[in-house]
NUDORO-796666 format. One line per field, with one value per residue (C-alpha): chain; residue in one letter; x, y negated, z. Coordinates in steps of 0.2 Angstrom, whole numbers, plus 2048, in hexadecimal, padded with zeros to 3 digits. Layout:
! NUDORO-796666
chaine	(A ...)
residu	(a ...)
c1	(X ...)
c2	(Y ...)
c3	(Z ...)
//
This chain:
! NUDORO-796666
chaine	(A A A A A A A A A A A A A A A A A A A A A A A A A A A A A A A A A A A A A A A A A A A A A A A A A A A A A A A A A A A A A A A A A A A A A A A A A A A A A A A A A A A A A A A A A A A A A A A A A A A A A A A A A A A A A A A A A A A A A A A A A A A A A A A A A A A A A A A A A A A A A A A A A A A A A A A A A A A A A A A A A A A A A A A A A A A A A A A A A A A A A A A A A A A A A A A A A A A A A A A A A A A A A A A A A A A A A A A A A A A A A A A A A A A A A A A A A A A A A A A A A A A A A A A A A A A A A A A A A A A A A A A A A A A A A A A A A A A A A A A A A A A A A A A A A A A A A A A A A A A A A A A A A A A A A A A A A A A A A A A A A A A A A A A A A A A A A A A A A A A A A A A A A A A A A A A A A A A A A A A A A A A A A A A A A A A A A A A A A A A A A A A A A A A A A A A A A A A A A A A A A A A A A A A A A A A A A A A A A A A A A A A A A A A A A A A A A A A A A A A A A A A A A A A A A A A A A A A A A A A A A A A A A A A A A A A A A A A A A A A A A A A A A A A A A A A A A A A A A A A A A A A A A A A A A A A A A)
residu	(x x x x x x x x x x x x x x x x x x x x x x x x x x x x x x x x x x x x x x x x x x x x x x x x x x x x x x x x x x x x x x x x x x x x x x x x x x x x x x x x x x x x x x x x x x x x x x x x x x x x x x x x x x x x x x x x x x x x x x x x x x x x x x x x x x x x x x x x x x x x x x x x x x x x x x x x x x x x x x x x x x x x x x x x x x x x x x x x x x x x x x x x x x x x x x x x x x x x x x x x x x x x x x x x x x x x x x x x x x x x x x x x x x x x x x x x x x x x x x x x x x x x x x x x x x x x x x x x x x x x x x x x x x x x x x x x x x x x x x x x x x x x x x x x x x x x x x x x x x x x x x x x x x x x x x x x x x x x x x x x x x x x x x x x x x x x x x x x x x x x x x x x x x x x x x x x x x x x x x x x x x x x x x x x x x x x x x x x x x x x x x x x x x x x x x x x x x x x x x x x x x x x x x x x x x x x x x x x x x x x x x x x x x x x x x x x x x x x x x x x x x x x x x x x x x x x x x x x x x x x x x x x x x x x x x x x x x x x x x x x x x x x x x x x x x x x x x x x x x x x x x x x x x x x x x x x x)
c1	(783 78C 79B 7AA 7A8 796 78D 789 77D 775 777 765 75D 760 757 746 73B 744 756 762 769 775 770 77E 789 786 790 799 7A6 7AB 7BB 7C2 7D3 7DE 7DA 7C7 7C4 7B6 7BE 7B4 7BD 7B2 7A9 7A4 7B5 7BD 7CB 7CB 7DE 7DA 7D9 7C9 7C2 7B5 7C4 7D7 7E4 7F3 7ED 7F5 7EE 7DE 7CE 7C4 7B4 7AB 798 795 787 78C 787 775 775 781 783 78E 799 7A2 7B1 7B2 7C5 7C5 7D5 7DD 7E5 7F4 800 806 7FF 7EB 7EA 7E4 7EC 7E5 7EF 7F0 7F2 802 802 80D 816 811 7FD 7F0 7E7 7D7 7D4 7C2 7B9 7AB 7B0 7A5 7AD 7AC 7BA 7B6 7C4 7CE 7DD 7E3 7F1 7FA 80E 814 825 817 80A 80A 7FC 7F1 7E0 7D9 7C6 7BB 7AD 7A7 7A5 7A5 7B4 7C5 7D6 7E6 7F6 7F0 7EB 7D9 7CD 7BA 7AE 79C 78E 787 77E 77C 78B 795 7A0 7A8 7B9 7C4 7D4 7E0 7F2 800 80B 81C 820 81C 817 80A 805 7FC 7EF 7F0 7DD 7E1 7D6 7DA 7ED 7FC 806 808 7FD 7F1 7E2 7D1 7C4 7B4 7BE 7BC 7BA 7B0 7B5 7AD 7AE 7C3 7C5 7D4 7D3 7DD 7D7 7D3 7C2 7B8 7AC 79F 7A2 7AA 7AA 7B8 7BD 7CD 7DB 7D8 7C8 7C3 7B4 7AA 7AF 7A0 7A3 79F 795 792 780 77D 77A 783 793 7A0 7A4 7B6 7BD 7C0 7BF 7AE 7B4 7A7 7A2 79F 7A8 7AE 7A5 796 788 792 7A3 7AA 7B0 7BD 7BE 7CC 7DC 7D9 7EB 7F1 802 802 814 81B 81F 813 81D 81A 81A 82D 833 845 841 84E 855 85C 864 85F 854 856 85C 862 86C 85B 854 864 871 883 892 8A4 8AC 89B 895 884 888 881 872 87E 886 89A 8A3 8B5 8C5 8CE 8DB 8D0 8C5 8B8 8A6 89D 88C 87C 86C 85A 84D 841 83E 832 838 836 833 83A 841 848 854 85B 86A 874 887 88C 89D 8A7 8BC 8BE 8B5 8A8 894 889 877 875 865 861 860 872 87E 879 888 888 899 89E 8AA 8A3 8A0 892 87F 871 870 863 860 857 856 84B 84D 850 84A 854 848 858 85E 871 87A 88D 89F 8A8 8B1 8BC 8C6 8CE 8CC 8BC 8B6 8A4 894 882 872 85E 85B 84C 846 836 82C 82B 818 812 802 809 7FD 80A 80F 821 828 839 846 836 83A 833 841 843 831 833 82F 83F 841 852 855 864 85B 84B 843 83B 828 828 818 818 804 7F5 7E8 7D6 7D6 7CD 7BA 7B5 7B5 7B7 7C1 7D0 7DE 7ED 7FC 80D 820 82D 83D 84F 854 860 86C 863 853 848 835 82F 835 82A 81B 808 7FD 7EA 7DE 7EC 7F4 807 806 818 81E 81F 80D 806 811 81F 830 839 838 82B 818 80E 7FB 7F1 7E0 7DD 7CB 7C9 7BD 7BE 7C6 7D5 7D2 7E4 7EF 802 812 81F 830 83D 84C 853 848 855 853 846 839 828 81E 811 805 7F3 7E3 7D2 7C3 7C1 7B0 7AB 7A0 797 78D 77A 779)
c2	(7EA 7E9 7F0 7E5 7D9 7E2 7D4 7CA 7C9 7BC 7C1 7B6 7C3 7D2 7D5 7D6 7D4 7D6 7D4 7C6 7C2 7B6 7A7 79D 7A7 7A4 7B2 7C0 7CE 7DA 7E7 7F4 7F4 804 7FB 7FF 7EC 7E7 7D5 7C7 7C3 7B6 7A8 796 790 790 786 77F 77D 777 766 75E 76C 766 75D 763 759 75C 760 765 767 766 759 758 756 753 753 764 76F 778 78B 78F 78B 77F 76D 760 760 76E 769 76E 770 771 774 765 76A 76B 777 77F 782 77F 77F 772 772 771 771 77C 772 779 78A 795 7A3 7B5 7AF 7B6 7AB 7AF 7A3 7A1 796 797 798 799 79A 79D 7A9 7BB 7B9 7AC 7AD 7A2 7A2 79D 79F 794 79B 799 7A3 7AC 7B7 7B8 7BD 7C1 7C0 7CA 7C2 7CE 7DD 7D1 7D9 7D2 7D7 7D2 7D2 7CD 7D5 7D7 7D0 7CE 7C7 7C4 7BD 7AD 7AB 7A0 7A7 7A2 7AF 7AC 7B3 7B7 7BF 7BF 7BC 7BB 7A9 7AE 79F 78F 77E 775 781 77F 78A 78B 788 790 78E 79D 7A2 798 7A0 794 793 785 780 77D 76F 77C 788 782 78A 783 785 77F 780 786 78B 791 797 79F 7B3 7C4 7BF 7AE 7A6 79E 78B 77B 76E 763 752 74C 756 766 766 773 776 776 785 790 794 7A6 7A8 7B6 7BB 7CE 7DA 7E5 7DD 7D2 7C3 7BF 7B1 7B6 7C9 7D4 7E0 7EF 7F4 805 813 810 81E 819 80C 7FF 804 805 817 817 826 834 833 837 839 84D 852 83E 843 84B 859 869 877 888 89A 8A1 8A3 8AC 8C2 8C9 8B7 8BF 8CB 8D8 8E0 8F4 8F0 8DE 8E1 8E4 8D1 8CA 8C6 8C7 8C0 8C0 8C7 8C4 8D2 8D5 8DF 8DE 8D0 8C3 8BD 8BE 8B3 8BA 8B0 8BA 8AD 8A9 89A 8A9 8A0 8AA 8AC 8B1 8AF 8B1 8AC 8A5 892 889 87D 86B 86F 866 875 874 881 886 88F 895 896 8A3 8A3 897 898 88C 887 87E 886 880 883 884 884 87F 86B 86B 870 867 868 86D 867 874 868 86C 87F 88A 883 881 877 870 869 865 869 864 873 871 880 88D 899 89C 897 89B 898 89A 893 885 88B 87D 885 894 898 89C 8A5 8A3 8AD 8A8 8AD 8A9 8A2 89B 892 889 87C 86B 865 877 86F 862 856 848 844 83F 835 831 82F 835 845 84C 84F 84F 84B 83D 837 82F 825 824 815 81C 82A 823 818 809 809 81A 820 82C 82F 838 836 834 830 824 82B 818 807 800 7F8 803 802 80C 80D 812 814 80C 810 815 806 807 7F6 7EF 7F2 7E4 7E2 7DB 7ED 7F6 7F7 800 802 7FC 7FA 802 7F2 7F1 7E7 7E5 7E6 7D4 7D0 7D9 7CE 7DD 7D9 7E4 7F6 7FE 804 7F7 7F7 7EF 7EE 7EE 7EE 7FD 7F7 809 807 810 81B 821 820 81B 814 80E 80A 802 804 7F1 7F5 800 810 811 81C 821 829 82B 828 824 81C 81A 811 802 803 812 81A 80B 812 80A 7FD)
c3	(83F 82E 827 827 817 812 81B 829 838 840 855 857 84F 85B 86C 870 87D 88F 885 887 874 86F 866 861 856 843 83A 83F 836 840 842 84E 854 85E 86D 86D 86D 85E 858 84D 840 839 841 83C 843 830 82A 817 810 800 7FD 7F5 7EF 7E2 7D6 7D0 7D0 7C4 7B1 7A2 793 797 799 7A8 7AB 7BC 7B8 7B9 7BF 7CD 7D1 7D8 7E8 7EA 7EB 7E2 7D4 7C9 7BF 7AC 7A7 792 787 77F 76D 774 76F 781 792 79A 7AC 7B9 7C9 7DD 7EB 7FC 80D 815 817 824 81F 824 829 81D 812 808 7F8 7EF 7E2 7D7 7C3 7B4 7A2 78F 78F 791 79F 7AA 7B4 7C4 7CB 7DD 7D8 7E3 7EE 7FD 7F6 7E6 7DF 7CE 7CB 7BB 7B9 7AE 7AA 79D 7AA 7BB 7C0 7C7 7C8 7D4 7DA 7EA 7F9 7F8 7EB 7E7 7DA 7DC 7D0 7D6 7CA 7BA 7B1 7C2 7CC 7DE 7DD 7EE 7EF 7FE 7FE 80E 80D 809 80D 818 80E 803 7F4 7E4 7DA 7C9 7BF 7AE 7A1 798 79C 79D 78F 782 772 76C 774 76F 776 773 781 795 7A5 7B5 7C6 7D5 7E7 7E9 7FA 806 817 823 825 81B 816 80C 815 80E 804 80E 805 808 7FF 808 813 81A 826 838 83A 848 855 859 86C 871 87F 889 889 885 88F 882 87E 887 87F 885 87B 869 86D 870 87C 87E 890 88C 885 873 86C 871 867 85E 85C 84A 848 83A 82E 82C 824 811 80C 80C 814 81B 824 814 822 818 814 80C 810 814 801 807 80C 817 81C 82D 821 82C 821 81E 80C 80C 7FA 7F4 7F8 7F5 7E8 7ED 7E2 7E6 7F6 801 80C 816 825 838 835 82C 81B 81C 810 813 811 804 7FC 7ED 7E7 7E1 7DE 7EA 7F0 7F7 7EB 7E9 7D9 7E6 7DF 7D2 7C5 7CC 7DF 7EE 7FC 80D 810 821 828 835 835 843 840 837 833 825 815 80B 809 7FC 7F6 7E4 7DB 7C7 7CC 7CE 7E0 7EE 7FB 80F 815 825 82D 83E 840 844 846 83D 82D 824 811 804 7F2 7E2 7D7 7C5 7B6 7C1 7CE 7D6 7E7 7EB 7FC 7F5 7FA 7F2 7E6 7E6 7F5 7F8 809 811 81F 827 82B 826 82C 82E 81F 81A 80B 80A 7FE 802 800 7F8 7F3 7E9 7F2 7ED 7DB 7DB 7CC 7C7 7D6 7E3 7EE 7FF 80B 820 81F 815 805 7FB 7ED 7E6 7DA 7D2 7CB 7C9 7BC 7BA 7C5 7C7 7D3 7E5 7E8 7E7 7DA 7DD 7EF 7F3 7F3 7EB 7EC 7FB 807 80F 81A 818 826 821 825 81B 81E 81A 810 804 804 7F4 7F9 7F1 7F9 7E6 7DF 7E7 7EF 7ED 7DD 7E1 7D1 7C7 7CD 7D3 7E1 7EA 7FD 7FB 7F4 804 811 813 817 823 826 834 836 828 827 816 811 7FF 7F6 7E9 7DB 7D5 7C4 7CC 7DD 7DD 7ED 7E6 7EC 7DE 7DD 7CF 7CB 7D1 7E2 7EA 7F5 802 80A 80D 81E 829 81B 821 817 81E 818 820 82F 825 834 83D 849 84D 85A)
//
């Protein structure tokens, strides 16, 4: 049986003597879901959106030519769109048959040309993508959700990419000759396309022609008999356990620390302060004592700056630090370290207190009073200090930062596309899915200002179909120019965060059948 996208299987040619087969299923890709279930995604049943697919409609500055050959293995006509002299843009148009927003579309089309490379764009409010194709290298980059080139031959490559509607309507795709900047054209360039599909799903199908409105094909119905699976409908439900013969084991999360919840060792000694020399460990300014297991900070009428303190940090490191309050009169505590003073407002008494810090070039961390008041009387006690993420297994840009087991970006302090990730992740191209958390919007978070890098590409929450906060799931292709895991934000994107990270290859383990 073969991976997802990596080929297909005709079911006529399994069985053997004594074995009931099926016979009347053409085509089949295959993925695995939580619930066990192994679902067909592709069948004959395909519908094509774009309208008469071997010809464009709307021109500008540009010839057009019918008569063309068409790639090996096909039938029909290609079109040849040349430049006109024309000082200003080159592009042929085709349009989309209405699309809905938030289903999955998948275009295609076949294009040949004498630039070294093309790009086509679909920037309409319903779907908006571009795809720039290398001909030199046969390789293809995107904006879109998942993309794909491959050689047919002749100078001709099939070109796929994937895109979620944004919006519901009749949409276009823009043919460009070369680019749509403006600049003046020349008769001896041209591009041939043939063959522009859109259909409904993750994945292209083969060519269906189609010289009106949008056409169905012909439903292949499944019928039930195997003795191995259980047709049911659109669904393959297995009979037997899911680990057993023909169920698609996924692989393992690749992303390290995936819960931003990895801390280090305990960083703080004699954090009970019940150590036999605690003056030893600690640091003590101003009218504090250490006496019977605790940190007194004594009301003596004063706004004295003082403290407990310990050189325990690294430059540039993200800390949670902890503390009890056993006693509490009055006052204001802070923690201090070289990043600046990040407050813990006392307005309720004793219990524990947590926060976070990102030190700056000073290894000293300082639980002290506010200095702004006079009057304080508390006790301290169990504190701990520990790094956030001690393995630096993330990379945290500009306005990044791990805290409550969560990774933050901050647009006020950040800077424009500035990256949270792990480099060299993925093992190659490939198909992958990663699941994550987005959360803890801020009130000007924008989904076009942020988003995932795939190819070294930015693609936006938007591009990939994501508009509200929750559990998201997307499946890029890797074409292994760029095998980093990163998330980005901007500066007009707003606050947000980042959990629960997980990245498998897709079908990586298929099991024999």
């Amino acid at each position: 049986m073969p991976r997802l996208g990596l080929g297909s299987l005709e079911l006529s040619n399994l069985g053997g003597t004594g074995q009931d087969v099926v016979t009347t299923i053409d085509d089949f890709f295959f993925e695995s879901d939580t619930s066990g279930e192994v679902t067909p995604i592709y069948t004959a049943s395909r519908k094509q959106f774009a309208r008469n697919n071997n010809d464009v409609g709307i021109n500008a500055g540009v010839t057009k030519d019918t008569s063309i050959a068409v790639p090996p293995g096909q039938t029909g006509t290609a079109i040849r769109v040349a430049e006109t002299t024309t000082t200003g843009q080159h592009f042929a148009q085709t349009f989309i048959d209405e699309v809905t927003a938030g289903d999955t579309y998948t275009m295609s089309l076949y294009v040949k040309s004498t630039y070294s490379s093309i790009i086509i764009y679909t920037n309409t409010s319903q779907i908006s993508s571009n795809v720039t194709v290398n001909f030199t290298n046969g390789t293809i980059a995107t904006s879109a959700l998942r993309a794909g080139i491959e050689d047919a031959g002749g100078g001709w490559y099939r070109v796929n990419w994937t895109q979620v509607a944004q919006g519901s309507g009749v949409s276009s795709i823009y043919l460009v000759v070369k680019d749509l900047s403006s600049y003046t054209g020349s008769t001896s360039n041209f591009t041939d396309y043939f063959g522009m599909q859109v259909e409904q799903d993750s994945r292209a199908s083969s060519f269906m022609p189609n010289t009106t409105s949008d056409v169905l094909t012909v439903t292949t119905t499944l019928n039930d008999t195997s003795e191995v699976w259980d047709f049911d409908g659109t669904d393959i439900m297995l009979e037997a356990d899911p680990e057993d013969e023909g169920f698609w084991e996924e692989g393992s999360n690749l992303v390290l620390n995936h819960n931003f919840e990895d801390l280090g060792s305990e960083l703080v000694t004699c954090g009970n302060f019940e150590c036999g020399s605690p003056l030893s460990d600690w640091s003590v300014s101003g009218t504090v004592t250490i006496a019977n297991g605790v940190a007194s900070f004594v009301d003596d009428g004063t706004n004295t700056n003082s403290g407990v303190a310990q050189s325990v940090l690294t430059a540039n490191k993200n800390y949670k630090i902890t503390f009890d309050v056993t006693r509490y009169a009055a006052g204001q505590i802070q923690i201090t370290s070289g990043a600046g003073t990040y407050d813990v407002n006392i307005t309720g008494g004793k219990g524990v207190y947590t926060t976070y810090v990102q030190s700056g070039s000073s290894t000293q961390f300082r639980i002290k009073r506010n200095g702004g008041s006079p009057n304080f009387d508390f006790d301290i006690d169990n504190v701990s200090v520990k790094q956030v993420d001690p393995n630096d297994r993330w990379t945290l840009g500009t306005g990044w930062s791990i805290s409550d087991g969560k990774a933050r970006y901050d647009a006020s302090s950040g800077s424009s596309y500035t990256f949270l990730g792990q480099a060299s992740l993925f093992p190659g191209a490939g198909d992958y899915e990663i699941t994550f958390t987005l959360g803890d919007l801020g009130g000007s978070f924008a989904y076009n200002h942020a988003g995932i890098v795939v190819n070294g590409i930015v693609n936006s929450f938007q591009g990939f179909g994501i508009s509200s906060a929750g559990t998201h799931t997307v499946r890029p292709s890797f074409d292994g120019s760029n095998l980093n895991l990163n998330f980005y934000g901007h500066t007009s994107g707003g606050d947000f965060s980042i959990d629960n990270v997980t990245v498998r290859e897709y079908a990586i383990q298929p099991q024999d059948v």
